[in-house]
MDAnalysis code that builds the backbone (N, CA, C; Angstrom):
import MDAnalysis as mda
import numpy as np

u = mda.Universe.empty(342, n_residues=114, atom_resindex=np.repeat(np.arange(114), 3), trajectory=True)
u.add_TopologyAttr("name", ["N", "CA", "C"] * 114)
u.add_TopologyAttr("resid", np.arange(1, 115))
u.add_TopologyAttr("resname", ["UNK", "UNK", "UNK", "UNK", "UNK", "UNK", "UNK", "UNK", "UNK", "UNK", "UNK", "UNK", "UNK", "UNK", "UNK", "UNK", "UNK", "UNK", "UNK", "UNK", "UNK", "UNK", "UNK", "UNK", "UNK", "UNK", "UNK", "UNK", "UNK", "UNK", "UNK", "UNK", "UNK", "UNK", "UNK", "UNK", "UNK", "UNK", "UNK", "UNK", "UNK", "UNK", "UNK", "UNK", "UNK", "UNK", "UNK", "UNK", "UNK", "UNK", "UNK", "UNK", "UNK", "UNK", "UNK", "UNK", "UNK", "UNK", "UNK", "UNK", "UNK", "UNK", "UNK", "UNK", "UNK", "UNK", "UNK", "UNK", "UNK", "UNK", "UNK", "UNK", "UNK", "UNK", "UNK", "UNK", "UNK", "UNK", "UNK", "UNK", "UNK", "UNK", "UNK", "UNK", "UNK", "UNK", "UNK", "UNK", "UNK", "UNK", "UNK", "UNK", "UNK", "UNK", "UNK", "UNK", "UNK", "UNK", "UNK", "UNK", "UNK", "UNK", "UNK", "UNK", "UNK", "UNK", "UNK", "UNK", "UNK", "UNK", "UNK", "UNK", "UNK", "UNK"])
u.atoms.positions = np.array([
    [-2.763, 10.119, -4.651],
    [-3.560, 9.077, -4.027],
    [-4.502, 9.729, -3.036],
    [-5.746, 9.757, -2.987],
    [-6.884, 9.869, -2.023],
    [-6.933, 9.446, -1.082],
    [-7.128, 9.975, 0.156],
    [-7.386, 9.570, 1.583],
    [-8.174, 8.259, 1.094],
    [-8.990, 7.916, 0.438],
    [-9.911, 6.354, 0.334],
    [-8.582, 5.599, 0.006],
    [-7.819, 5.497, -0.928],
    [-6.975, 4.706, -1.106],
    [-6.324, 4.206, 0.538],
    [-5.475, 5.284, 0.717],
    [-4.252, 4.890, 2.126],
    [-5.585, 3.989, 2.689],
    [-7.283, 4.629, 3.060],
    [-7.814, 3.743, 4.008],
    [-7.783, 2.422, 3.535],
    [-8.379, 2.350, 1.819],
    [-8.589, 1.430, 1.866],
    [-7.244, 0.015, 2.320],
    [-6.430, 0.599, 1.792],
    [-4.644, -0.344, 2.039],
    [-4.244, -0.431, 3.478],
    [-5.370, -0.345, 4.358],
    [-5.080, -0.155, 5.788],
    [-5.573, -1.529, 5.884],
    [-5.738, -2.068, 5.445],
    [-6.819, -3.321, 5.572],
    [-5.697, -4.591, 4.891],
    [-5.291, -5.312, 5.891],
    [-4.328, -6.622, 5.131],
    [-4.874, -7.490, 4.145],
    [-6.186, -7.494, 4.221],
    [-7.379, -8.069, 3.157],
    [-6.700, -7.746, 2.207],
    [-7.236, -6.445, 2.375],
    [-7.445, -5.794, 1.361],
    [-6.155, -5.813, 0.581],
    [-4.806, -5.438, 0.822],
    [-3.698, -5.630, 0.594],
    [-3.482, -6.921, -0.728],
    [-3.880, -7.972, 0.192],
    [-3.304, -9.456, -0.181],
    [-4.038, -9.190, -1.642],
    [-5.782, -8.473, -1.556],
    [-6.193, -9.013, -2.830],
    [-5.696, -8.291, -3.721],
    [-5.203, -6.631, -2.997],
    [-4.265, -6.146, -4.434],
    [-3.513, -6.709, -5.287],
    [-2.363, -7.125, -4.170],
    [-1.227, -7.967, -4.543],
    [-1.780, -9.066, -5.656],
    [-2.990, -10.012, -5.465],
    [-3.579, -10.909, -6.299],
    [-3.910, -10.434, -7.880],
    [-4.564, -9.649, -7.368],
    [-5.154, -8.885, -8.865],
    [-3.840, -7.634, -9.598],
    [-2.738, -7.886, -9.090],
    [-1.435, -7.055, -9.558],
    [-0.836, -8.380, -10.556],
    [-0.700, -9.331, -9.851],
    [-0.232, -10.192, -10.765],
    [-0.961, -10.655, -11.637],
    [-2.495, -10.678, -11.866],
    [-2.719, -11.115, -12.939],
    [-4.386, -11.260, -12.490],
    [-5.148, -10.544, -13.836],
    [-6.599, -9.852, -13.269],
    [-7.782, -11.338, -13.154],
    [-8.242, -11.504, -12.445],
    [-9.051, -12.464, -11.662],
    [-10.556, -11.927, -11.193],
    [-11.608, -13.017, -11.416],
    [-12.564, -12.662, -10.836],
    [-12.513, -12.770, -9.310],
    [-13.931, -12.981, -9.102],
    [-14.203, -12.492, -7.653],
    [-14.077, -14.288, -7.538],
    [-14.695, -15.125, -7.820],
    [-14.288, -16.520, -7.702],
    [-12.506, -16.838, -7.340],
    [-11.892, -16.650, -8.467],
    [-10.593, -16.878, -8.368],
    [-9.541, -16.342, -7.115],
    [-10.444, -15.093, -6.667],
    [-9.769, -14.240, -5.599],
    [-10.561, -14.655, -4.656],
    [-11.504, -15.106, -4.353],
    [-11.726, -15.926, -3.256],
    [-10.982, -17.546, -2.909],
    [-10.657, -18.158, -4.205],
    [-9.662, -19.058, -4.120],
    [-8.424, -19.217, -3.458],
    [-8.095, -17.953, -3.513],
    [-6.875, -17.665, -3.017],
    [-7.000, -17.556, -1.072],
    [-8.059, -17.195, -0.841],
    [-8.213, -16.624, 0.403],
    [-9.857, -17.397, 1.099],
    [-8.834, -19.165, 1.048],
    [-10.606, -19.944, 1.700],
    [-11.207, -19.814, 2.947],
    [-10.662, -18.534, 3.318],
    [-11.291, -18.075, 4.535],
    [-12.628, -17.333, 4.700],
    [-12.590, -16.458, 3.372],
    [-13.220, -15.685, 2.896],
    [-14.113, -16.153, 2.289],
    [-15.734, -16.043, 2.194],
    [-16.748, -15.962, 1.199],
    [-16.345, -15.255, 0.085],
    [-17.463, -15.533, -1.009],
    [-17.225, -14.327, -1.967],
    [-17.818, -13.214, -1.849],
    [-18.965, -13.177, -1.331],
    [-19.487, -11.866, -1.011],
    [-18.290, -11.112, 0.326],
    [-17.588, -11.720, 0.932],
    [-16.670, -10.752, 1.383],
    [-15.607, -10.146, 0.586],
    [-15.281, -11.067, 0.396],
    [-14.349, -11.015, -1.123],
    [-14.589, -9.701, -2.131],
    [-16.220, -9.733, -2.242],
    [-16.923, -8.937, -3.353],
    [-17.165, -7.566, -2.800],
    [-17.027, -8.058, -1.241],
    [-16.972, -6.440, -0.843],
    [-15.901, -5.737, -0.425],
    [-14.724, -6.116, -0.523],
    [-13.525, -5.435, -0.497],
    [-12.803, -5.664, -1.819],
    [-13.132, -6.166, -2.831],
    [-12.927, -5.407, -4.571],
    [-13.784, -4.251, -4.486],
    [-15.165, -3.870, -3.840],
    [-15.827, -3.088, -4.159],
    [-14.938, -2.019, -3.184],
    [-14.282, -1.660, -2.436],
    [-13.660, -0.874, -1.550],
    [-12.295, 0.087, -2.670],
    [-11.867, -1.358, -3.168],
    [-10.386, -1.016, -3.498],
    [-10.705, -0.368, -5.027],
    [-11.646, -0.257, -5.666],
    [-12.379, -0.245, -6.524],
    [-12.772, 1.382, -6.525],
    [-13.666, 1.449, -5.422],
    [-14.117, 2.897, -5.117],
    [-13.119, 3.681, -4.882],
    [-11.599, 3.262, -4.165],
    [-10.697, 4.061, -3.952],
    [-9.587, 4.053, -5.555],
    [-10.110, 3.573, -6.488],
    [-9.482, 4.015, -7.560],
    [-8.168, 3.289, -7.772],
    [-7.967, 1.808, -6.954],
    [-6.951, 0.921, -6.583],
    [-7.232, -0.513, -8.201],
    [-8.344, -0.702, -7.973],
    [-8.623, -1.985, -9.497],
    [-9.841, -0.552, -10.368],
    [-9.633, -1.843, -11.150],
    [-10.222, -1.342, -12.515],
    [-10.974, -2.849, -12.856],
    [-12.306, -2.630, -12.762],
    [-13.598, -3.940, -13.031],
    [-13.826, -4.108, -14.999],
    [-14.241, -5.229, -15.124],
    [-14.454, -5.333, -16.221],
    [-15.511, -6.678, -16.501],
    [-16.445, -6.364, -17.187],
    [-17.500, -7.406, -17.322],
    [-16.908, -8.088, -18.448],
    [-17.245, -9.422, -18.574],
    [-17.026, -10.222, -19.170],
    [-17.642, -11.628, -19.112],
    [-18.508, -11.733, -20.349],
    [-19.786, -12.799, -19.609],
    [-20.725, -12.227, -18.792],
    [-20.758, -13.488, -17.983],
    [-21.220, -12.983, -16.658],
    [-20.015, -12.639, -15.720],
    [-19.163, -12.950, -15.608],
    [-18.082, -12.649, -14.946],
    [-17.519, -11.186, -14.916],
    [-16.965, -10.948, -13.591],
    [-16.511, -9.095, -13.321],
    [-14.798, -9.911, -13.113],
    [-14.435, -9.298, -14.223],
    [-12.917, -9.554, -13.763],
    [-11.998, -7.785, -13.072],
    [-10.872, -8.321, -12.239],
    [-10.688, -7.103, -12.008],
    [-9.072, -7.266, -11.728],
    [-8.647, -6.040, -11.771],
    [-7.094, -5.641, -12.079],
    [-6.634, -4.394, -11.763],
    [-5.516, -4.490, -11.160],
    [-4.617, -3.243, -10.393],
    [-4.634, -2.295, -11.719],
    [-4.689, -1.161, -11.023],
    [-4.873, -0.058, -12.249],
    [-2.968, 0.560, -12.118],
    [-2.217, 0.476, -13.003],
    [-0.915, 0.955, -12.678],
    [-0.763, 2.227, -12.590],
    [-1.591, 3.387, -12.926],
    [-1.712, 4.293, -12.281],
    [-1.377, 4.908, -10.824],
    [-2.766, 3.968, -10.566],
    [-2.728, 4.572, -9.050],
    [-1.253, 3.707, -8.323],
    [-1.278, 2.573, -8.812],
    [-0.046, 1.731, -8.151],
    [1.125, 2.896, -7.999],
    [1.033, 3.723, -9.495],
    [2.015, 4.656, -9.629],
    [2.402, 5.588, -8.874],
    [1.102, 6.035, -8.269],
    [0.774, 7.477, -7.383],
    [1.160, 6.644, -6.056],
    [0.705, 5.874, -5.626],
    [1.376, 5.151, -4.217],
    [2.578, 5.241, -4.134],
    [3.155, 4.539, -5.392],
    [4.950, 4.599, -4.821],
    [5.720, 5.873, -5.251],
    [4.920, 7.009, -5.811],
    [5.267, 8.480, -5.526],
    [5.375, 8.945, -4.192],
    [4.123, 8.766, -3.720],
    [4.085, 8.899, -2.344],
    [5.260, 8.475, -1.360],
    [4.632, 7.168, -1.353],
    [6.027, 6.391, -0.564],
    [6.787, 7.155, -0.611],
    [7.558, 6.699, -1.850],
    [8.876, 7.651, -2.212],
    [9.140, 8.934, -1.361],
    [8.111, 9.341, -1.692],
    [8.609, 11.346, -1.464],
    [8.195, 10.945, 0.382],
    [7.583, 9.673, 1.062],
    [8.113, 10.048, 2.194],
    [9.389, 9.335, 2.569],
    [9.797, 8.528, 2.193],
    [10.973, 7.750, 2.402],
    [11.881, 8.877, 1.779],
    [11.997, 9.577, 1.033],
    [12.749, 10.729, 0.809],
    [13.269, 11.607, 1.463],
    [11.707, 12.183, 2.328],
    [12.035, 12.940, 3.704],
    [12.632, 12.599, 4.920],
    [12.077, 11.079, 5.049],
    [12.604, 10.644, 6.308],
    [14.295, 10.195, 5.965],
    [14.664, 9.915, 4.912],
    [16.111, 10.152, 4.522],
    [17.140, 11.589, 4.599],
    [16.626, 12.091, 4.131],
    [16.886, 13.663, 4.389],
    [16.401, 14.482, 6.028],
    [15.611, 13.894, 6.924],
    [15.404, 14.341, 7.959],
    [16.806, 13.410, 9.199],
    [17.041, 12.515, 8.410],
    [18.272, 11.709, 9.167],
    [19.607, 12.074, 8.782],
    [19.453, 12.319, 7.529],
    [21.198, 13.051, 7.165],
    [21.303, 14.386, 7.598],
    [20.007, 15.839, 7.987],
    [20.240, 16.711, 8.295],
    [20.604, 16.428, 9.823],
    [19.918, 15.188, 10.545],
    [20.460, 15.123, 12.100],
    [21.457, 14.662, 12.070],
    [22.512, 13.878, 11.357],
    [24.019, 13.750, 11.773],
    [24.653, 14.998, 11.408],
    [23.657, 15.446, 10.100],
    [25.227, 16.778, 9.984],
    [25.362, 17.891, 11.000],
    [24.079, 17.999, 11.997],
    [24.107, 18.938, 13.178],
    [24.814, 18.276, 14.237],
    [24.728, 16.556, 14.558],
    [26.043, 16.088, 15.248],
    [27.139, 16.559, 14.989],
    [26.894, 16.408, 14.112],
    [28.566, 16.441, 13.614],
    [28.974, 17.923, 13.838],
    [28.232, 18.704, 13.892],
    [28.818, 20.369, 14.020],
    [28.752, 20.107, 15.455],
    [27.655, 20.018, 16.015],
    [27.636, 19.755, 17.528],
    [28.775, 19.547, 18.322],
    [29.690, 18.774, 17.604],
    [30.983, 17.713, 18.391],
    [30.533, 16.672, 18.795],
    [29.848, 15.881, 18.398],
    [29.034, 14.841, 18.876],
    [29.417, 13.683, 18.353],
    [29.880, 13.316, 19.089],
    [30.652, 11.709, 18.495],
    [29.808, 10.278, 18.836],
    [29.103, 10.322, 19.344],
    [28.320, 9.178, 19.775],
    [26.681, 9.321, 19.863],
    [26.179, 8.016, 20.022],
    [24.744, 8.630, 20.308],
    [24.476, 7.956, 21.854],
    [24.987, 8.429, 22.864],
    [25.077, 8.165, 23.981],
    [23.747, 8.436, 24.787],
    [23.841, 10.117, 24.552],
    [22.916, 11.056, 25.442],
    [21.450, 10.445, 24.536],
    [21.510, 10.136, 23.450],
    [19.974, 9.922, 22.818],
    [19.391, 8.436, 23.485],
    [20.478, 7.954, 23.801],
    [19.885, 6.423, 24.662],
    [19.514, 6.541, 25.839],
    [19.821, 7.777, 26.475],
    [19.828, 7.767, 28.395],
    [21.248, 6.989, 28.327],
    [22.366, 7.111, 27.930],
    [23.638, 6.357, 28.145],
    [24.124, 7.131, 28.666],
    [24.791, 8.053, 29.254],
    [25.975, 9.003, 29.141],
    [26.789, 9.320, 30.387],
])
């Protein structure tokens, strides 16, 4: 996944319309439906974001641009994830097992408790 991606998913917009166009590919009308807060030209400019970061995949049809989560990249995200939720799993089991050699029975001293 590309630094454009993480930016673009920094954006809760932006998020929601993934999530929209994951379940099932929609124009820029329909995904403004969802979100009557939004114009479509805002709308149209954060498909064009998630788009450039390699997040949907556009498709003409008619006149209509329909667009849809590419499972790819969906793929490469929850690699990511993964491999950090991996580390931060493994960075927590290597700190009890040094408690635990430590003699460390509590987490007292890590609170200011002790």
């Amino acid at each position: 996944m590309t630094v454009d991606a993480w930016v673009a998913l920094a954006d809760p917009t932006r998020r929601v319309i993934l999530a929209r166009v994951a379940e099932r590919p929609l124009s820029v009308g329909e995904v403004a439906d969802h979100l009557p807060t939004m114009t479509r030209p805002n709308v149209s400019q954060h498909l064009r974001v998630l788009r450039e970061a390699g997040l949907v995949a556009v498709e003409s049809v008619g006149t209509k641009r329909i667009y849809s989560a590419r499972p790819d990249a969906l793929q490469d995200l929850r690699t990511e994830l993964d491999g950090f939720w991996n580390q931060a799993l493994a960075n927590f089991s290597r700190r009890i097992d040094e408690r635990k050699q430590n003699g460390d029975s509590d987490d007292r001293d890590d609170q200011g408790g002790g």
